[in-house]
N, C-alpha and C positions, 0 to 999 in steps of 0.2 A: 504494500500500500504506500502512493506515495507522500509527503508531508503536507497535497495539496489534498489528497482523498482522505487525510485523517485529520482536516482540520472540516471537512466538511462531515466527516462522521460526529465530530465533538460538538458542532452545530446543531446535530439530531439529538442528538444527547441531552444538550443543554436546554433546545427548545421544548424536548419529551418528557423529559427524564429518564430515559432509557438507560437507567443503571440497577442492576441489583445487587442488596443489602446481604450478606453473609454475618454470621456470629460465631465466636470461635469463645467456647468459656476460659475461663479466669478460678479456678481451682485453688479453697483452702486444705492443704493436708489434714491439719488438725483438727477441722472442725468436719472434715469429708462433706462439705458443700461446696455449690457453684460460688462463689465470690460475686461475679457479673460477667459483663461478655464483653469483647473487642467486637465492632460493628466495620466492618472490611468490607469494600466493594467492589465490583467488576461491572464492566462495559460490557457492549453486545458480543455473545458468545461466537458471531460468527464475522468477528472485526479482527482486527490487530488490537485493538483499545481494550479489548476485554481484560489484558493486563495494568493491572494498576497502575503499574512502574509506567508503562505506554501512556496508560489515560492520562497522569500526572506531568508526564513531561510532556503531551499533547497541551493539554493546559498551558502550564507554565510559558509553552512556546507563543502561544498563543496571547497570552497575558489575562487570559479567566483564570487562573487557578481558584481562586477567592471564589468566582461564582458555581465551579465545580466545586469544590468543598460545600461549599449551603446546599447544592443538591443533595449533595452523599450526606450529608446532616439530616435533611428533610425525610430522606426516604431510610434511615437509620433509625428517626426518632420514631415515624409510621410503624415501622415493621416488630419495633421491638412494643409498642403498645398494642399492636393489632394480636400479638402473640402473648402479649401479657405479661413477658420476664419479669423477675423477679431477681433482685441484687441493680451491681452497680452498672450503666453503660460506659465503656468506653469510646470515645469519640474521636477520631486521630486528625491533627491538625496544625497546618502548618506553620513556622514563626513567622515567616515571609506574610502570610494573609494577615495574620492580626497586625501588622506592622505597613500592610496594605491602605494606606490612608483614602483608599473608600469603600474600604470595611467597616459598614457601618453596626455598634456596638447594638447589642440588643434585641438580633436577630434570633439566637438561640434563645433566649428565652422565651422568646414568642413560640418556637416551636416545642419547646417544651410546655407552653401553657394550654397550647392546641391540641396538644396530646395527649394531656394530664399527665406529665411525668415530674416529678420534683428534683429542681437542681441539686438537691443533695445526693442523689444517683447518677449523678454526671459527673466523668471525668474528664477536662478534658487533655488528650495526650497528646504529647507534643512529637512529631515526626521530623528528625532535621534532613535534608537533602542537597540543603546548600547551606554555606555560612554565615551564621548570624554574630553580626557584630554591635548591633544598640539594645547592649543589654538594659540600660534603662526603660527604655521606652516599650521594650517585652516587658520587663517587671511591672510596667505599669497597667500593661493589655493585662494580664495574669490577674495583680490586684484588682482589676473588672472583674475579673470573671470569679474570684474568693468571693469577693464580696457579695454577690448574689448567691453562692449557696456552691460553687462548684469545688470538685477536686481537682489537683494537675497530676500528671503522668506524665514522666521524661525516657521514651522511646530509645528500645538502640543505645543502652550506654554503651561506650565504648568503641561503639561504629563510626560516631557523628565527627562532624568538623571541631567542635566545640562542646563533650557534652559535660567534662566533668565542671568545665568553667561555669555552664548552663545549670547543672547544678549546684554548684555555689553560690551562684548568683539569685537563681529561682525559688532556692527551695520546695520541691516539690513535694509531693505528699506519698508518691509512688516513682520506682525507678526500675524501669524494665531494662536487664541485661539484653545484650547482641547473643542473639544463637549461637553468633560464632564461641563465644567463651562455654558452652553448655552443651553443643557436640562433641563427645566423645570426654567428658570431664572427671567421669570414674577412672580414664587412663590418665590422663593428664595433670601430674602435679601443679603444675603451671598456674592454669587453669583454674584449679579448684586456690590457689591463691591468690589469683586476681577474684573471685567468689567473696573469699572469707573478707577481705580488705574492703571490697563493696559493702560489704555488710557491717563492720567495724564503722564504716563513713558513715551508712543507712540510719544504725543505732545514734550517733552522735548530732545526727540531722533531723530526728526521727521521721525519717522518711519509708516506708515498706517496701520491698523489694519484691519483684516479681520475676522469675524466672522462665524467660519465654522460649520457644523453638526447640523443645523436651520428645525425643523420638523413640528414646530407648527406657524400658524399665530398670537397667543401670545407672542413667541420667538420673533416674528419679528418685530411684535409692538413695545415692551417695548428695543429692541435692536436701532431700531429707534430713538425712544425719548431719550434714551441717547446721540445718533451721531455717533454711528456703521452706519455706510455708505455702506461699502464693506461687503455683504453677500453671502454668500455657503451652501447650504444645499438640502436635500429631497424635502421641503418645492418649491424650487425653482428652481430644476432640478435635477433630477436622472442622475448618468454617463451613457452615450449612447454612440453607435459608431456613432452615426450620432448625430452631435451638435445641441442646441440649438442656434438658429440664434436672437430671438427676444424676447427683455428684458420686454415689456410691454405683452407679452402672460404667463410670468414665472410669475411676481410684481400681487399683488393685485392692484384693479382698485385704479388711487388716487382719495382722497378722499370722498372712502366709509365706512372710520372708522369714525364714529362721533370724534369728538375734546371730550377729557377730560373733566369731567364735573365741576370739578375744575380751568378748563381755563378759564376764561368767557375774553377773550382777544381778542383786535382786529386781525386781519389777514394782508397779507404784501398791498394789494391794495392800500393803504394810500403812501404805500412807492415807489409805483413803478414810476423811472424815466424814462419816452417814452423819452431813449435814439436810434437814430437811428441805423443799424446795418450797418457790409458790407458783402462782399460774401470774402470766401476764397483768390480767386482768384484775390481782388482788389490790386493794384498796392500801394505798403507800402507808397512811396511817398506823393498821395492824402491822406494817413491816417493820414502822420505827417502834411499836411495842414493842415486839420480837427482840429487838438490839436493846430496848432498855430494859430488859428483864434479863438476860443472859446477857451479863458484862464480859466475858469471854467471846461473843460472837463475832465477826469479822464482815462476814460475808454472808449472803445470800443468793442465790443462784436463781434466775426467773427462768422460767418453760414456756413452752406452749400447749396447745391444748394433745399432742401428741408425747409430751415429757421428752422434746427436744431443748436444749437449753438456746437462748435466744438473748439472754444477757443475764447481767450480775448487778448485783446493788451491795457497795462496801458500806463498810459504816460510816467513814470518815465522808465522802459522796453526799450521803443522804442528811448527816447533819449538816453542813455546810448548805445545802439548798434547803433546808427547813430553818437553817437560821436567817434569813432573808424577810426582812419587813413581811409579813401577813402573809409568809409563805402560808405558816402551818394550818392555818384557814382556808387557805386557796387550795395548797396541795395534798392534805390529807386522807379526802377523799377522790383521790385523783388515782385510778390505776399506775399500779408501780411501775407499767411500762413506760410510763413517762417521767420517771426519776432514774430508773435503770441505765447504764453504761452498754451497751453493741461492741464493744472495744475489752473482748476479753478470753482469752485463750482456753479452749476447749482439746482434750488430747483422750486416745483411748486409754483403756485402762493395760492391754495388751502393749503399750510402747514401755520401750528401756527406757531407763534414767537416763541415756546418754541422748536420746532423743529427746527427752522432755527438756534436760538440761538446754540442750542449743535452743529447742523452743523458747523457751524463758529468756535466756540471756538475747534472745536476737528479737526482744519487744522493746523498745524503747522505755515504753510508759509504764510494765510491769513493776512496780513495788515489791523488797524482799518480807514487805513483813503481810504482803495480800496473799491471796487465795485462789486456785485456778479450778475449773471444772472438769472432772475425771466421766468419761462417757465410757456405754457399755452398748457396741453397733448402735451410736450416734445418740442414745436416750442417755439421761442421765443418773449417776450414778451416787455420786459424790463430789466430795472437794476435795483440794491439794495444797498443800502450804508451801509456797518458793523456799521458807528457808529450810522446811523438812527434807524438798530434793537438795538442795547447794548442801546443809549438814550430810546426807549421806552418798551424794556423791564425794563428798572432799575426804570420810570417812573409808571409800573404795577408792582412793588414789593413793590413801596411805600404806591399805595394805597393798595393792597393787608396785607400791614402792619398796615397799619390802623384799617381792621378790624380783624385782627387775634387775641384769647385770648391770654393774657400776659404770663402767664404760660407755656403755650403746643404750642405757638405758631399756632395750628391749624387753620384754617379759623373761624370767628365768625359769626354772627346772620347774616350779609349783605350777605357774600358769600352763606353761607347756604340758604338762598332767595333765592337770585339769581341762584346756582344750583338747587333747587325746579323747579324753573320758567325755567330754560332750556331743564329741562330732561321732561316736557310738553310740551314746544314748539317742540322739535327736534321727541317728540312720541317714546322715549325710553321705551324699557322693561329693569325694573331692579327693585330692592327692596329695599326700603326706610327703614331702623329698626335706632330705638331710646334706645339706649343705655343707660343704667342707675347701677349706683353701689348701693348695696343690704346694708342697715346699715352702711350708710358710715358717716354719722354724728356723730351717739355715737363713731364710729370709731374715728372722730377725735377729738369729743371732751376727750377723752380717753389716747388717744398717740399725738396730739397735730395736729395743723396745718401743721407744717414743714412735720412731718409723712404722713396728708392726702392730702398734695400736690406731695410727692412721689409715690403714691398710684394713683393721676390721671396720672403723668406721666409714669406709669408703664401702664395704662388702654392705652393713648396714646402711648406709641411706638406699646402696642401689634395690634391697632386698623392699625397703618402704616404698619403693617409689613403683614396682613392680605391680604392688597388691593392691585389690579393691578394699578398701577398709572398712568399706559394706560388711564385707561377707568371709576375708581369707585372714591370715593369721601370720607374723614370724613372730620367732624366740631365740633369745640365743643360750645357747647350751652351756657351753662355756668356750676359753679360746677360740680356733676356729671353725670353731662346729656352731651352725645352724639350721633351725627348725622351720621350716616355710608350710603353710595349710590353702592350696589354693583351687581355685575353682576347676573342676574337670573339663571343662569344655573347649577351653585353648589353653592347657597348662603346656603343653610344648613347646608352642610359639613361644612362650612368655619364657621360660627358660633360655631359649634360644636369646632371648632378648638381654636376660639377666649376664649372659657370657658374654654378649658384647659390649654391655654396659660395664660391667668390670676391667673387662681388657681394655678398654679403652682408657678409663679412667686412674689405672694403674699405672700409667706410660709416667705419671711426672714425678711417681716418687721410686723410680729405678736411676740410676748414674745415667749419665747420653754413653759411657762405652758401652755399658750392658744390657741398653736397650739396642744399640746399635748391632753386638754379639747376639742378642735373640736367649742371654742366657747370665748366670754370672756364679762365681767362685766361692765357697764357701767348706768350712771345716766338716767334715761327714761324722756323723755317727761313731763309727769303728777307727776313728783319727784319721789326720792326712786329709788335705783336702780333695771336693771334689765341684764339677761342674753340676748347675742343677739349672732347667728350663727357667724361663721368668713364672714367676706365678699365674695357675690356673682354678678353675676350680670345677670340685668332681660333686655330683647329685645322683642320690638314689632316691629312686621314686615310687612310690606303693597306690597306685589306684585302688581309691574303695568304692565298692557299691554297698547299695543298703543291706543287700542279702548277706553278706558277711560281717556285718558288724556283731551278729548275734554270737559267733564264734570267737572275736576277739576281744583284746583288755587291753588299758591303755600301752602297757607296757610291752607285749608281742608285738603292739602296731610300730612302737617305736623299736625296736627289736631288728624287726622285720626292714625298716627306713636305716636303721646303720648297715645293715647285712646287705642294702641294694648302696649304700655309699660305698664300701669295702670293696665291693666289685665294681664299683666306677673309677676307684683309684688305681685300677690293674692297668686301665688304658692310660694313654700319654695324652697329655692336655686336657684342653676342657673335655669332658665328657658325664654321658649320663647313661646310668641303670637302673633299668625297672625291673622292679621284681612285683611278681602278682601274687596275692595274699590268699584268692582262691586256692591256687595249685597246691601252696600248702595244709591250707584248710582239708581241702579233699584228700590229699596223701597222709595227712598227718604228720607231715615230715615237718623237722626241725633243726634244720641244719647246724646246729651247734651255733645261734647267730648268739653275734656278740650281743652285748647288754648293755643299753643303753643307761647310762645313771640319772637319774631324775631324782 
C-alpha cells in the first residue's frame, strides 16, 4: 500500500471509525483477580493499518494523531461499558497529543460521563515513540488529568527515549516494564536485576509495577517470587474483543508448583489469626464498637456477599475519619464500604513465606505493625500480621545460617539433606549431579589458598546463575565438591553451559605462561613434581523419576550422585556421568558406592 493509499485508508477510518477495541487483562497474583484491562486497537483487518504500529505512524505522518487517539478512546470507553468490565481501564496515550496545543482538555471526561464510567477506573498510560522533552508542560497535562479522578501509567520502561527521567519527573502511579527485560528472565541474571532495582525505585516512589509481555509459566514463576504482583501477558490472556471476565480461569491453579526445594520453610497456617469478618454492607458504627471493645484489635477484613474479601478497615483508618467534625453523625450509619481501604494485600494460605515476604516488602504503603488477609481458593480465611512473617522469616535465615558454608555462603551438608529428603517425599523429577573441580588441589597448592578460594567462588556464582530459583537447588559440600538439584527437562544443555561458563571465567586467574601451555606445574602426591591440565570440572548425574523415589533415602540418592562423579573423573577434562538409579533399584546392586558425608 502506498503512503498515498494509506493516508486515504486513515481518512475512512477517521470519518467511520473503523477501528476495533481489543482488551488484554491486567492480572493481580495475590489477590487471583482481573486488576483491569489494557484497551488496544486495530485498523481494518484487510489494510496495512490494521497494525497499530502502521495506524500510529499513518497518523503521526499525517499530523491527526490527536484525532486518532479520541477515536481509539471513544470506541475503548463504548466497548468496555457495552461489556460491562469491571476493574480499572487502561487507556494508552501519547505525550506528543497532550502537549498537542489543540488538544483540547476535557474531552475524556465527556466520554467517560456518556458512558457512565468513573474517572477513578481510568488510567491513563503513557506510550512514548518519540522524545519528549517539556517535561513541564507534561506535568502539567498529567496534573489535568489527577485532578479529575484519573490514574497515570508509564509504558515500556526501559524501551523509551526518556523513560526513567519520565518517571522522575511524572510520578506515576503504575510502571509497566519492556517485554524485552521479562523474556526469558528465569535464565537471565541480568534481567531479573534490572527487575529487582525497578522495584526498589517503585517502592521509594510508591508507584506499582506491572509486569507486561509474560509468555512462559517460568516468566511467571520466578516474576512471582520476586513480588511482581501485577501481570500482563500471552501467558495470561491474549487481546480479545470480548474480555476476559475471570482471573482464576487465566492464573495457574495455586498451588501446583511444588515450593522450592531450597525452602524447607514452614507455611502461613501457624500465623493465621481467625479474625472474624463483616459484609460490605455493615453499618461503620458496629465496626468502631468492634475496635473499642477488643483493645487488641487491629484490623478488620470487609467481604462480599460471596466471602471474597474486597477491603480492610485498620483501626488507626477508621478513627482518624470519625475524628472529623460531625463525622461520627454522618458516618456511623454509613456502610463500612465507605470507610474501608481497596488498597490491601490478599495472599493464599498455600504461599511460602518467601513469597509472602516479597509481597509485603514490595507495597509501599504496607505498615509492619498492620494486618494482611490470608484467603483459602480466593474466600476468606483469616488474617496475617507483617511482623509475624518478617519475625519468622529472619528466625529461618538464622538457622538457615547456621548451616550455610562460610565461604560461598551456599546451603551446607543439613540443607542438602534435607532437600534430598524433600525432593523424595514430594516424588519430584529432576536431577541430582555432584559437582567436583578437576586438579584443584595442586591448583592450590601452586597459587595458594586465597587463589583457590577465588576459584570456588567463581564455580559458585557460575553454579547460581545457572538455576531457576523457582524451583532447583545448589549446596556446597564442602571444598570442591558441589550439590546442584535441577530441572529434568534441559539439565544437559545447562551443564553444557555451566563448562563453558567456568572455563571461561577461569582464564584470569591462571599465569599468561600456563594459560598459554594449556597446563601448569605443580608438586604430585607421591613427590616430584608433575604437569597437570588447567582446571576442569567432572559431574555425575542421577535422573529421578517419581516411580523411584519410593525405593530410595536421602543418602543412597546422594551415594548414588558421588558414584556417577567418580566415574566422570576417569575421563580427561570436562566431563559428565550419568548413572541411572533405576538399574540399581531393579538389580539390587550396590556397587560399593562411596559415601557421601552429610
Amino acid at each position: 500500500m502506498t503512503v498515498t493509499e494509506q493516508l486515504s485508508t486513515l481518512d475512512f477510518i477517521l470519518a467511520h471509525g473503523d477501528i476495533t477495541s481489543l482488551f488484554q487483562p491486567i492480572v493481580s497474583l495475590s489477590e487471583r483477580r482481573i486488576l483491569g484491562y489494557e484497551a488496544l486497537t486495530r485498523g481494518p483487518s484487510n489494510t496495512s493499518l490494521h497494525s497499530p504500529i502502521n495506524l500510529l505512524a499513518a497518523a503521526r505522518h499525517a499530523g491527526r494523531l490527536n484525532e486518532l487517539e479520541m477515536t481509539c478512546r471513544e470506541s475503548a470507553c463504548r466497548r468496555y461499558a457495552q461489556q460491562r468490565l469491571q476493574g480499572k481501564l487502561f487507556l494508552n496515550v501519547s505525550p506528543e497529543t497532550l502537549l498537542d496545543v489543540t488538544h483540547r482538555p476535557g474531552r475524556t471526561l465527556e466520554l467517560l460521563h456518556k458512558y457512565g464510567i468513573s474517572a477513578a477506573n481510568v488510567v491513563i498510560e503513557l506510550t512514548e515513540q518519540t522524545p519528549t522533552d517539556d517535561f513541564e508542560l507534561l506535568d502539567a497535562a498529567l496534573h489535568h488529568y489527577r485532578d479529575m479522578g484519573f490514574s497515570i501509567a508509564l509504558d515500556d520502561l526501559g524501551a523509551g527515549y526518556s523513560g526513567l527521567r519520565m518517571w522522575s519527573e511524572l510520578r506515576p502511579d503504575y510502571v509497566k516494564i519492556d517485554r524485552y527485560f521479562i523474556d526469558g528472565i528465569h535464565r537471565d541474571v541480568v534481567k531479573r536485576e534490572f527487575v529487582e532495582s525497578i522495584m526498589k525505585i517503585a517502592r521509594a516512589s510508591r508507584a506499582v509495577v506491572i509486569a507486561e509481555g509474560i509468555e512462559l509459566s517460568e516468566e511467571l514463576e520466578i516474576l512471582s517470587d520476586m513480588g511482581v504482583d501485577l501481570v500482563q501477558g500471552y501467558l495470561l490472556g491474549r487481546p480479545a474483543e470480548q474480555a476476559d471476565l475471570d482471573a482464576t480461569v487465566l492464573l495457574p491453579d495455586a498451588g501446583t508448583r511444588e515450593d522450592a526445594l531450597n525452602d524447607d520453610q514452614p507455611g502461613l497456617s501457624a500465623l493465621v489469626l481467625r479474625q472474624s469478618a463483616v459484609l460490605s454492607s455493615h453499618p461503620a458504627g458496629e465496626v468502631l464498637t468492634m475496635f473499642r471493645q477488643q483493645p487488641s484489635l487491629n484490623s478488620v477484613a470487609v467481604l462480599d456477599e460471596t466471602n471474597v474479601p474486597v477491603g480492610i478497615v485498620h483501626r488507626n483508618l477508621l478513627s482518624e475519619a470519625l475524628l472529623k467534625p460531625f463525622a461520627t453523625d454522618l458516618l456511623t450509619r454509613k456502610p463500612i464500604a465507605k470507610l474501608m481501604t481497596d488498597d490491601f494485600l490478599a495472599v493464599e494460605l498455600g504461599h511460602s513465606l518467601q513469597q509472602v515476604s516479597r509481597l509485603l516488602t514490595s507495597r509501599a504503603r504496607q505498615r509492619i505493625d498492620e494486618e494482611f488477609v490470608i484467603t483459602v481458593n480466593g474466600g476468606y480465611h483469616g488474617l496475617g500480621r507483617v511482623i509475624d512473617v518478617l519475625k519468622l522469616i529472619t528466625e529461618m535465615k538464622v538457622r538457615q545460617a547456621q548451616h550455610a558454608n562460610p565461604l560461598t555462603l551456599l546451603p551446607g551438608n543439613v540443607p542438602i539433606q534435607q532437600c534430598l529428603t524433600l525432593l523424595l517425599r514430594h516424588r519430584r523429577e529432576a536431577v541430582i549431579c555432584y559437582v567436583d573441580i578437576d586438579n584443584f588441589k595442586p591448583f592450590n597448592d601452586l597459587y595458594g589458598y586465597a587463589k583457590g578460594d577465588e576459584i570456588l567462588l567463581c564455580l559458585a556464582q557460575c553454579l547460581n546463575e545457572l538455576i531457576d530459583s523457582g524451583s532447583d537447588f545448589v549446596g556446597h559440600i564442602g571444598g570442591d565438591d558441589f550439590m546442584l538439584v535441577i530441572d529434568s527437562r534441559d539439565w544437559a544443555s545447562r551443564i553444557e553451559q555451566l563448562f563453558e561458563a567456568f572455563e571461561l571465567r577461569c582464564r584470569r586467574f591462571y599465569r599468561s605462561e600456563h594459560l598459554a601451555e594449556g597446563c601448569f606445574i605443580a608438586e604430585a602426591r607421591q613427590g616430584g613434581s608433575q604437569r597437570y591440565p588447567l582446571l576442569s570440572l567432572s559431574v555425575g548425574a542421577v535422573p529421578l523419576k517419581p516411580n523411584a523415589s519410593d525405593e530410595l533415602d536421602a543418602s543412597l540418592l546422594a551415594s548414588l550422585a558421588s558414584e556417577a562423579k567418580r566415574q566422570a573423573k576417569q575421563a580427561p577434562g570436562y566431563s559428565l556421568h550419568v548413572v541411572d538409579p533405576e538399574l540399581h533399584i531393579t538389580d539390587g546392586h550396590n556397587p560399593n558406592l562411596a559415601a557421601l558425608a552429610l
